[in-house]
VOMAR-936191 format. One record per residue (C-alpha): residue number from 1; x, y, z. Coordinates in nm, 3 decimals. Example, Ala and Ser with C-alpha at 12.3 -4.5 7.8 and 13.67 -1.06 7.14 Angstrom:
BEGIN
<num 1, east 1.230, north -0.450, up 0.780> $
<num 2, east 1.367, north -0.106, up 0.714> $
This chain:
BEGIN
<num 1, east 0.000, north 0.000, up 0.000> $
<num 2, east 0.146, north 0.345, up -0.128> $
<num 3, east 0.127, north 0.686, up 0.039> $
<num 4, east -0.050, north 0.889, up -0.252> $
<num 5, east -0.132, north 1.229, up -0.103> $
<num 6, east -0.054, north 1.427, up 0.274> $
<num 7, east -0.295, north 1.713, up 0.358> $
<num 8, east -0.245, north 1.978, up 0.583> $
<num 9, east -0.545, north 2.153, up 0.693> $
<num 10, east -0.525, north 2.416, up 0.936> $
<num 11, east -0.837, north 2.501, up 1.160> $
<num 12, east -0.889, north 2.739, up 1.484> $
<num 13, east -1.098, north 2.613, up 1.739> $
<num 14, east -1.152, north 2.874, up 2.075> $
<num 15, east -1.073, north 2.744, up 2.424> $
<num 16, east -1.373, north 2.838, up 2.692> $
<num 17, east -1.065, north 2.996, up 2.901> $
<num 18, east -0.720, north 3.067, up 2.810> $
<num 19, east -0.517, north 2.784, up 2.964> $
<num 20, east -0.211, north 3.008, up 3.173> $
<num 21, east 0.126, north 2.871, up 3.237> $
<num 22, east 0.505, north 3.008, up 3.267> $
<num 23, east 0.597, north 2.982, up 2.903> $
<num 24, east 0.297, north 3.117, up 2.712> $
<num 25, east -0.078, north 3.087, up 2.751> $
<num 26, east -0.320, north 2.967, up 2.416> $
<num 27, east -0.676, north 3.120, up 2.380> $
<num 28, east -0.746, north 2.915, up 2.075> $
<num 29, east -0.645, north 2.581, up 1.927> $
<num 30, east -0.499, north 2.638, up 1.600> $
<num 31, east -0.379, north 2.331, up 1.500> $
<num 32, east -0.328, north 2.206, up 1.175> $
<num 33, east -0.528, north 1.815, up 1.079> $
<num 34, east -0.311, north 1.574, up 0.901> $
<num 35, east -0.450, north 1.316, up 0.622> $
<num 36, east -0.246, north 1.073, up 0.492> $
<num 37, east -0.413, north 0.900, up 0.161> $
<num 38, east -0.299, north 0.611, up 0.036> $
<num 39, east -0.378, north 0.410, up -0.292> $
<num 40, east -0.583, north 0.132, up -0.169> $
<num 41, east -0.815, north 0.437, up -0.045> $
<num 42, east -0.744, north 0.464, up 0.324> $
<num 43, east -0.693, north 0.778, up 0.525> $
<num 44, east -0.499, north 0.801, up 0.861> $
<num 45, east -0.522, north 1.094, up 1.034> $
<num 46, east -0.367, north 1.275, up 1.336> $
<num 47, east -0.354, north 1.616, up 1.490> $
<num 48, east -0.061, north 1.859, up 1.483> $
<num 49, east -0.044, north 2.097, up 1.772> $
<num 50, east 0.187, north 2.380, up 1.739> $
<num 51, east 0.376, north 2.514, up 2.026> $
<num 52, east 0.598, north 2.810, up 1.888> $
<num 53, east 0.699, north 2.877, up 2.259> $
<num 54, east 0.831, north 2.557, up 2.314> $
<num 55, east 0.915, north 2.376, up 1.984> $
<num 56, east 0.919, north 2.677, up 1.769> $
<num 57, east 0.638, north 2.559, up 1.577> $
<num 58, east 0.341, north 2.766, up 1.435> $
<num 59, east 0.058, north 2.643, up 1.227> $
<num 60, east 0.252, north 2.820, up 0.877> $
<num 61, east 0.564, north 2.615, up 0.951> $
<num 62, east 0.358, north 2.297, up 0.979> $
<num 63, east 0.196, north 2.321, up 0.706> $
<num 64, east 0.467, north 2.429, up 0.518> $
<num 65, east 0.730, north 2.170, up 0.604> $
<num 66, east 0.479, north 1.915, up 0.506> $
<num 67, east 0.338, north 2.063, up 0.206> $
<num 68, east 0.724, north 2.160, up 0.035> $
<num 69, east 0.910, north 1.893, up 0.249> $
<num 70, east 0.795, north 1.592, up 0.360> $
<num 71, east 0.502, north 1.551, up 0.110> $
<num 72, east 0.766, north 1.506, up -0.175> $
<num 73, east 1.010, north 1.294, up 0.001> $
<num 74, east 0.726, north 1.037, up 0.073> $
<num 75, east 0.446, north 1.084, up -0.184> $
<num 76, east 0.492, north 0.670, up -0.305> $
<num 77, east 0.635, north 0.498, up -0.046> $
<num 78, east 0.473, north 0.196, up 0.173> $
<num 79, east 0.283, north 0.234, up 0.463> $
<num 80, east 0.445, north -0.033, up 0.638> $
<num 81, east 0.764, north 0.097, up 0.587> $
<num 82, east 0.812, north 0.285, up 0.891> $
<num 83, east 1.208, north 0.303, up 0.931> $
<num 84, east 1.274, north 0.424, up 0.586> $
<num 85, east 1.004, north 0.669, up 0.589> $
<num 86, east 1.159, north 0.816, up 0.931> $
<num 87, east 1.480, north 0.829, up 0.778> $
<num 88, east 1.354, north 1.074, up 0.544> $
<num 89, east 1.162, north 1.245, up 0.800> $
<num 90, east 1.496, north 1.276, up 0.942> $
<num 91, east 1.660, north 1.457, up 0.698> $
<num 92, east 1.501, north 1.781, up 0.778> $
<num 93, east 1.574, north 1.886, up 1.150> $
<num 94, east 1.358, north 2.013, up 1.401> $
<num 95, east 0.921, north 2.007, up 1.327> $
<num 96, east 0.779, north 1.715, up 1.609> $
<num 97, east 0.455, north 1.818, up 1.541> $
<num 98, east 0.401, north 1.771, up 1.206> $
<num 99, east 0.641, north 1.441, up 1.208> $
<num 100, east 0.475, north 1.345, up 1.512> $
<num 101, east 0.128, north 1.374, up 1.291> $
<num 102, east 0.261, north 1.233, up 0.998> $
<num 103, east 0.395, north 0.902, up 1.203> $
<num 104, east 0.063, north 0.882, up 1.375> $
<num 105, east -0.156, north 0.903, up 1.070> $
<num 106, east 0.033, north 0.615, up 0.890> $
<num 107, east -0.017, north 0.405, up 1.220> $
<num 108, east -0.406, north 0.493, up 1.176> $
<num 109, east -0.405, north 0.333, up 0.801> $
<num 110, east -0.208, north 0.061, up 0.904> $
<num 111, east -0.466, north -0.002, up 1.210> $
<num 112, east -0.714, north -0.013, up 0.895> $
<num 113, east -0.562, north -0.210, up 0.713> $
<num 114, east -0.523, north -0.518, up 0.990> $
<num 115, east -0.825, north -0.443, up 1.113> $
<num 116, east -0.715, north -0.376, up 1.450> $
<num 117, east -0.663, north -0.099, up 1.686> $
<num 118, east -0.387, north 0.105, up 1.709> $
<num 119, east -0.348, north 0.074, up 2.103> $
<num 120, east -0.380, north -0.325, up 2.015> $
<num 121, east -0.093, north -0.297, up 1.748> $
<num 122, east 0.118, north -0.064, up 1.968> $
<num 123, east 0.101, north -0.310, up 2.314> $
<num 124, east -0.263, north -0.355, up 2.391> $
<num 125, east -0.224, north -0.396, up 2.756> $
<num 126, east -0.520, north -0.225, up 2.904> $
<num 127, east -0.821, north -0.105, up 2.770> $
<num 128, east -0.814, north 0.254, up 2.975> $
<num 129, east -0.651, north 0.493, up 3.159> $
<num 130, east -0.699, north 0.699, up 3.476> $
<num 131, east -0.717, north 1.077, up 3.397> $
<num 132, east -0.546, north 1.347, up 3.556> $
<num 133, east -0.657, north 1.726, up 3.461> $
<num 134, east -0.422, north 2.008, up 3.410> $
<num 135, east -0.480, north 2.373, up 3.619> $
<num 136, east -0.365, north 2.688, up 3.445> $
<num 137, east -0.224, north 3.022, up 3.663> $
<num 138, east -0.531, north 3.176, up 3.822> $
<num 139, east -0.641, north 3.293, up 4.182> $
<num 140, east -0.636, north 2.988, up 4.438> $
<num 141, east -0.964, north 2.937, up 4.497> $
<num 142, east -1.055, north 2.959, up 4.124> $
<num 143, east -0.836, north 2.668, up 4.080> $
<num 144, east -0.946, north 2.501, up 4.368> $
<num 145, east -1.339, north 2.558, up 4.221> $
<num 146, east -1.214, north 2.409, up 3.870> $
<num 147, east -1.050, north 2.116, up 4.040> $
<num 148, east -1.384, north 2.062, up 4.276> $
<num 149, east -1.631, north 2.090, up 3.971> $
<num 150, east -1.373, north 1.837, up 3.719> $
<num 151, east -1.368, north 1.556, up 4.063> $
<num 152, east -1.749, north 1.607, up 4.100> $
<num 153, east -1.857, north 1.629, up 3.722> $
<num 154, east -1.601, north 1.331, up 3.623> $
<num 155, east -1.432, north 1.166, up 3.906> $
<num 156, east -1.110, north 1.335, up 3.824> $
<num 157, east -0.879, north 1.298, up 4.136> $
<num 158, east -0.527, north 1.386, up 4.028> $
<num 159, east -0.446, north 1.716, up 3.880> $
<num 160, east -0.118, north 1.887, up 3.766> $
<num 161, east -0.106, north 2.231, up 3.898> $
<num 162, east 0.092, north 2.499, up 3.670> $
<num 163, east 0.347, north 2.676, up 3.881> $
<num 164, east 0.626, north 2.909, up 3.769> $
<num 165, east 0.491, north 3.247, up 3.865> $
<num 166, east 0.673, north 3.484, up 4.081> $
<num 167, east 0.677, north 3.567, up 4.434> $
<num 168, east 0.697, north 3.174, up 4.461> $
<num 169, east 0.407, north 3.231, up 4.727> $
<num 170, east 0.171, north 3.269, up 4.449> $
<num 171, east 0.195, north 2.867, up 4.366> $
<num 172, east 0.280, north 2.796, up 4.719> $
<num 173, east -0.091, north 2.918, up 4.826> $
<num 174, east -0.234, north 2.797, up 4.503> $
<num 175, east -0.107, north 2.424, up 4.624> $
<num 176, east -0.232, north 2.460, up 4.994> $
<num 177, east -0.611, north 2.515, up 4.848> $
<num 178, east -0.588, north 2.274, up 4.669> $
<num 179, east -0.503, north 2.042, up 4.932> $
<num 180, east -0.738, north 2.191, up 5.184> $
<num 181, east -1.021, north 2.145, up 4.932> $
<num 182, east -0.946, north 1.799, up 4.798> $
<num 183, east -0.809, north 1.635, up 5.075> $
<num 184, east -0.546, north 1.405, up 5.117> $
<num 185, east -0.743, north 1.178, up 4.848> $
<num 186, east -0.642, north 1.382, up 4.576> $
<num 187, east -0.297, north 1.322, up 4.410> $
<num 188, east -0.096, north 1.642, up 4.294> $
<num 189, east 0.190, north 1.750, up 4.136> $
<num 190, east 0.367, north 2.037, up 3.990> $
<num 191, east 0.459, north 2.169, up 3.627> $
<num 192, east 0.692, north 2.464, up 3.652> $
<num 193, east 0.776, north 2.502, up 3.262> $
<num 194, east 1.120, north 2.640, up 3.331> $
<num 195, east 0.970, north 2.943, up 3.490> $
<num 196, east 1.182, north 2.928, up 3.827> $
<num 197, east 1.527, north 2.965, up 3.890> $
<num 198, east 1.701, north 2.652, up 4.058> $
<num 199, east 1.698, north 2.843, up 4.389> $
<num 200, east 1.358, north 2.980, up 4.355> $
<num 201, east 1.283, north 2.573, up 4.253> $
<num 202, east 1.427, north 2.473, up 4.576> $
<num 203, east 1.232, north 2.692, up 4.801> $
<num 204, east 0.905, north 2.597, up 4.655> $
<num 205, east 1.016, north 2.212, up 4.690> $
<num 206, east 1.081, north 2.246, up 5.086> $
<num 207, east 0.719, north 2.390, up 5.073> $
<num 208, east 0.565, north 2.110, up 4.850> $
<num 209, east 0.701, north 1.832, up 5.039> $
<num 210, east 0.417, north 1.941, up 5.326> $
<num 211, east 0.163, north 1.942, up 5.071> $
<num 212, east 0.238, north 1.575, up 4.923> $
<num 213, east 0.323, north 1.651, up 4.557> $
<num 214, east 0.374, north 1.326, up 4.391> $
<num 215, east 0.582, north 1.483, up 4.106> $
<num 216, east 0.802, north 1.785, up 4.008> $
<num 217, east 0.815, north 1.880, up 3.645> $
<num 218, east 1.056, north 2.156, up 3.460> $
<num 219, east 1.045, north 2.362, up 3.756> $
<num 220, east 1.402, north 2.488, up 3.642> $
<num 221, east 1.574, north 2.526, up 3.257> $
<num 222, east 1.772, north 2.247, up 3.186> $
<num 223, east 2.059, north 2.504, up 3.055> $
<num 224, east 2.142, north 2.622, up 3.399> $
<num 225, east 2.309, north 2.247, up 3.410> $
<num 226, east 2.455, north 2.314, up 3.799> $
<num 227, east 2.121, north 2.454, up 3.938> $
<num 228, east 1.917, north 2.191, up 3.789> $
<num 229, east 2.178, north 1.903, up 3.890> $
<num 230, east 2.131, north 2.051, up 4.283> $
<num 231, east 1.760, north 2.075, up 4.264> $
<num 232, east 1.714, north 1.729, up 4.131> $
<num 233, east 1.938, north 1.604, up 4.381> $
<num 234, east 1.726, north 1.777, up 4.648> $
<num 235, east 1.406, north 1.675, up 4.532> $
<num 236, east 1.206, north 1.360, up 4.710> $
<num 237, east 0.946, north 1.264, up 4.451> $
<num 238, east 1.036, north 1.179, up 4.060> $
<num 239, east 1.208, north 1.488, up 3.858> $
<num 240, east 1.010, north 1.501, up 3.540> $
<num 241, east 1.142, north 1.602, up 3.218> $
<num 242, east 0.959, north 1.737, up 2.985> $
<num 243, east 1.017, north 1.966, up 2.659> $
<num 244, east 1.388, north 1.931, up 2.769> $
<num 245, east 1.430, north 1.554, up 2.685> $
<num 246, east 1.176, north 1.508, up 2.312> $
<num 247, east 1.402, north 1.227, up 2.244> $
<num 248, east 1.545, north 0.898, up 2.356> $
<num 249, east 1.877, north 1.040, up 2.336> $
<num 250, east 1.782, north 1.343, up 2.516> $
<num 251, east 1.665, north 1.113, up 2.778> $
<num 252, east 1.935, north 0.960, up 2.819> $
<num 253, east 2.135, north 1.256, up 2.900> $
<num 254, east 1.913, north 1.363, up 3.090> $
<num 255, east 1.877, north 1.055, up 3.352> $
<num 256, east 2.233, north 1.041, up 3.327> $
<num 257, east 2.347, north 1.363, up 3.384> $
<num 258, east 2.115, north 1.342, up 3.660> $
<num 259, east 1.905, north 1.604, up 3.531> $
<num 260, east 1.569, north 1.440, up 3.573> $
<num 261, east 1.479, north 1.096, up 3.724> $
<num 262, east 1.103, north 1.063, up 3.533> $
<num 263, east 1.021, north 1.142, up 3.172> $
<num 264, east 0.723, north 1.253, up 3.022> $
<num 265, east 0.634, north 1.162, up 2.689> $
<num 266, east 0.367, north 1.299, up 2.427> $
<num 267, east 0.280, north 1.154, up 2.123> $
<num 268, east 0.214, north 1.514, up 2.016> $
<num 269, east 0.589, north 1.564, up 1.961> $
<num 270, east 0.736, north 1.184, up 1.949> $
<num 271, east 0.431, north 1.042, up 1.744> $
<num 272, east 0.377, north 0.648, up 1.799> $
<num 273, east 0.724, north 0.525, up 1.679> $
<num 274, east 0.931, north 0.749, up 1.893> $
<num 275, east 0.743, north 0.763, up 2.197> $
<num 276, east 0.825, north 0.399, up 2.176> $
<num 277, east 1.163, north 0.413, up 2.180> $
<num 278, east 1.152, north 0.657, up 2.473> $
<num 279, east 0.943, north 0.442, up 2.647> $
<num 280, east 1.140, north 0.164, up 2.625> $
<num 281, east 1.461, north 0.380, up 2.711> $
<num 282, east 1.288, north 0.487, up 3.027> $
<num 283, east 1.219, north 0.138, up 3.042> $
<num 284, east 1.578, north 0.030, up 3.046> $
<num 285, east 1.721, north 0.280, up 3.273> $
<num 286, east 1.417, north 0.240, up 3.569> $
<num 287, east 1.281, north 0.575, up 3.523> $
<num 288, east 0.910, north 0.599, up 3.588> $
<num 289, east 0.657, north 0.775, up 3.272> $
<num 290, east 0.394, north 0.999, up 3.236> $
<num 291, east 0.144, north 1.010, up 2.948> $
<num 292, east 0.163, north 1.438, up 2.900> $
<num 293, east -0.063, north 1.681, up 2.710> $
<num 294, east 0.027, north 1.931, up 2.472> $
<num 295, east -0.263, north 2.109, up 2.499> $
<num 296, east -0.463, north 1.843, up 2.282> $
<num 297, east -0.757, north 1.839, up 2.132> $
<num 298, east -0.990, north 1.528, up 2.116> $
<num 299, east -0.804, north 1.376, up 1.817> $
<num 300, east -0.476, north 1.428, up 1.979> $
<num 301, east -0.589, north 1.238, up 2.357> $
<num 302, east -0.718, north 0.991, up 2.133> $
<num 303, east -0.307, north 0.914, up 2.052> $
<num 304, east -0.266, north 0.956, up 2.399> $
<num 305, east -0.451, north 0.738, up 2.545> $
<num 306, east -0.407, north 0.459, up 2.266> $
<num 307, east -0.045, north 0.469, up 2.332> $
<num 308, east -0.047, north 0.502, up 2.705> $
<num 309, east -0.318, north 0.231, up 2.780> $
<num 310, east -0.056, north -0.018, up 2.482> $
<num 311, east 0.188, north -0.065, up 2.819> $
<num 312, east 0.190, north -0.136, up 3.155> $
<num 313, east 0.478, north 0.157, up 3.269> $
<num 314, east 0.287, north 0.437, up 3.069> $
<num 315, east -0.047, north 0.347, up 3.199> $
<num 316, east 0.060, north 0.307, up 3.556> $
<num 317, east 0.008, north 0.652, up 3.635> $
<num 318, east -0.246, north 0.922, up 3.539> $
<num 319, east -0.254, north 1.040, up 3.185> $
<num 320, east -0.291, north 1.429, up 3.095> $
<num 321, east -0.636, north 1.385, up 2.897> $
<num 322, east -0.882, north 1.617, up 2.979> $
<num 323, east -0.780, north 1.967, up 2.862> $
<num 324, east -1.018, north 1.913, up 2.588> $
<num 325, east -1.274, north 2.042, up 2.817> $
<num 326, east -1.160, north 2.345, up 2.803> $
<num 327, east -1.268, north 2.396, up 2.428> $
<num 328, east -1.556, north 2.507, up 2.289> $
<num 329, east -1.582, north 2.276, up 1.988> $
<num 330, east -1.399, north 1.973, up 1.853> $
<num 331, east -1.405, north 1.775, up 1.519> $
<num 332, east -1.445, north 1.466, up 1.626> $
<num 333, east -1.799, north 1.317, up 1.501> $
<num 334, east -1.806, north 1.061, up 1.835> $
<num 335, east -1.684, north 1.289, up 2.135> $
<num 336, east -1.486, north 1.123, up 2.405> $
<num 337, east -1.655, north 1.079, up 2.739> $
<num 338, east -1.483, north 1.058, up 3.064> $
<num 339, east -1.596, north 0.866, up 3.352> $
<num 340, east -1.526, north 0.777, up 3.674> $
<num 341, east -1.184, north 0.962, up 3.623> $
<num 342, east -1.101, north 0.740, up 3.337> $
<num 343, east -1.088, north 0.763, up 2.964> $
<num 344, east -1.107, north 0.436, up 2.745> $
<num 345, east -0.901, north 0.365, up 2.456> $
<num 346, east -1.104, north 0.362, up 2.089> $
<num 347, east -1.187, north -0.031, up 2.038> $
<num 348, east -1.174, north 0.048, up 1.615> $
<num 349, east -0.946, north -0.006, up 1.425> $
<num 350, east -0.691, north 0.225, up 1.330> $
<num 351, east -0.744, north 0.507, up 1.594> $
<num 352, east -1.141, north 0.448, up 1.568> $
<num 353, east -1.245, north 0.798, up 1.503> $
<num 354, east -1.404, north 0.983, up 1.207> $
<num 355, east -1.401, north 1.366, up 1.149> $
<num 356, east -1.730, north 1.612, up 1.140> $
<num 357, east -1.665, north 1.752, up 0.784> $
<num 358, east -1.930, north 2.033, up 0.845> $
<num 359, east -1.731, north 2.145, up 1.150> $
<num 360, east -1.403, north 2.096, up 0.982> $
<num 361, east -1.556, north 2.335, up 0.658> $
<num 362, east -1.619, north 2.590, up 0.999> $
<num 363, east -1.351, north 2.574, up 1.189> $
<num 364, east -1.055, north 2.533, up 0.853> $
<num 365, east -0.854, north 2.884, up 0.788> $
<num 366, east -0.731, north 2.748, up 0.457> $
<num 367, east -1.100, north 2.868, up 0.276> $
């Protein structure tokens, strides 16, 4: 089966609420909805995500890089041949997203094809995942309210709290409501998106440690190498790494050089075939997982949850897959539901979803 065509449709898509952290905040999904068409007349698809203050992405350079670039170099080639097509991938540097897409679409077709689920293809070792909700900056007891409404309206009991924002005692009090209002059944932990300095990091940690924070992500950049050595050192629950290890030899470095001790990996950026290998990496060295977010949309916590429900380390903890909420729309013709604090995997095959063309005509930029 040959690749015949790759589309690259950009759309917008408003969020209820601006979603606030220490790098950036987004008001809107603009994304850009990858089709890969092949000559047997299957179409994988997959969501690219653009994060221009993270990856240096934007929804132009995604569509362009696959439109110019990749669309040429693999325009004929077989589905099935994964390694050769990521070799060409390769050649251009940089763009996760719309590789990331790209990879995930062709695992879609090839779930077609067999007849058989992606999550099934990829591992297939549960058939759901808990769910653990993501709070953007805001006042404490507005986060608190969000967190009480997403535990009473979906059973939602572990949320990762945005921190980053200075005086440090802004987080520090946005943590303690949280605690006081959920109780010591609630899990937390903390996303600092390199906002802190190492020191800054530290101080906030001594405080956490009170509060029962089951993980510390990015508090600190990466490039201050001797700060971010010390904190880890310091810290008593798993260091995460996040935008500062997207690959599995960036995570190796990383847990080396004893700048992180957990990884967390999104499809979003490492597609199916590379989140594997960073997976099993993780595997190898004894680090724990998480399944992140990238801000998705419903098409992109589909991949989420598909690959984090495939294996038993990725699905052992709570996967970032409810920010979808937050929007006012999606494309998806069969909208995912989540109960009980869990999300189940799509029992389809391929990735088992279909999009809304009259929504995608609405929401596309492109026309």
């Amino acid at each position: 089966m040959k690749i015949t065509a790759i589309e690259a449709i950009p759309y917008a898509i408003p969020y209820t609420k601006p979603l606030k952290f220490a790098s950036g905040e987004v008001h809107t999904a603009e994304h850009v909805l990858v089709r890969v068409h092949t000559d047997e007349g299957l179409v994988g698809i997959a969501d690219a995500p653009p994060r221009p203050f993270t990856y240096g992405e934007t929804q132009e350079s995604v569509i362009g890089v696959i439109e110019k670039i990749f669309a040429a170099q693999l325009v004929g080639a077989d589905v099935f041949a994964r390694e050769l097509i990521h070799a060409r991938l390769h050649r251009t540097v940089g763009n996760p997203a719309a590789k990331s897409a790209i990879d995930m679409a062709l695992w879609d077709v090839t779930g077609q094809a067999l007849d058989r689920p992606v999550t099934h293809l990829l591992g297939g070792y549960t058939d759901r995942m808990r769910v653990s909700h993501m709070l953007g900056f805001e006042a404490p007891q507005r986060m608190a309210d969000e967190a009480s409404r997403m535990r009473d309206t979906y059973g939602i009991t572990v949320f990762k709290v945005k921190v980053g924002r200075r005086p440090v005692r802004l987080d520090i009090d946005v943590c303690r409501a949280l605690r006081e209002t959920l109780g010591d059944a609630a899990e937390l932990y903390v996303d600092g998106n390199r906002g802190w300095t190492a020191s800054e990091a530290a101080a906030a940690l001594r405080e956490f440690d009170e509060l029962g924070m089951t993980l510390a992500e990015e508090l600190c950049p990466a490039d201050d190498v001797l700060g971010r050595r010390r904190l880890v050192q310091q810290c008593r629950v798993p260091f995460v790494a996040d935008e500062s290890a997207t690959t599995s030899a960036e995570v190796t470095r990383s847990l080396l050089g004893g700048d992180a001790t957990a990884v967390s990996i999104k499809t979003a950026r490492t597609g199916f075939t590379h989140s594997q290998r960073v997976l099993f990496q993780c595997e190898g060295m004894g680090a724990e997982v998480v399944m992140g977010n990238q801000i998705d949309t419903q098409l992109g916590t589909v991949c989420t949850v598909a690959f984090g429900a495939a294996y038993a380390s990725s699905s052992r903890r709570a996967g970032e897959l409810s920010n979808f909420l937050d929007m006012s729309d999606d494309l998806l013709t069969q909208p995912l539901v989540i109960t009980g604090g869990t999300l189940a995997v799509r029992e389809r095959p391929g990735l088992g979803v279909a999009i809304d063309e009259d929504k995608l005509s609405r929401y596309r930029q492109d026309r």
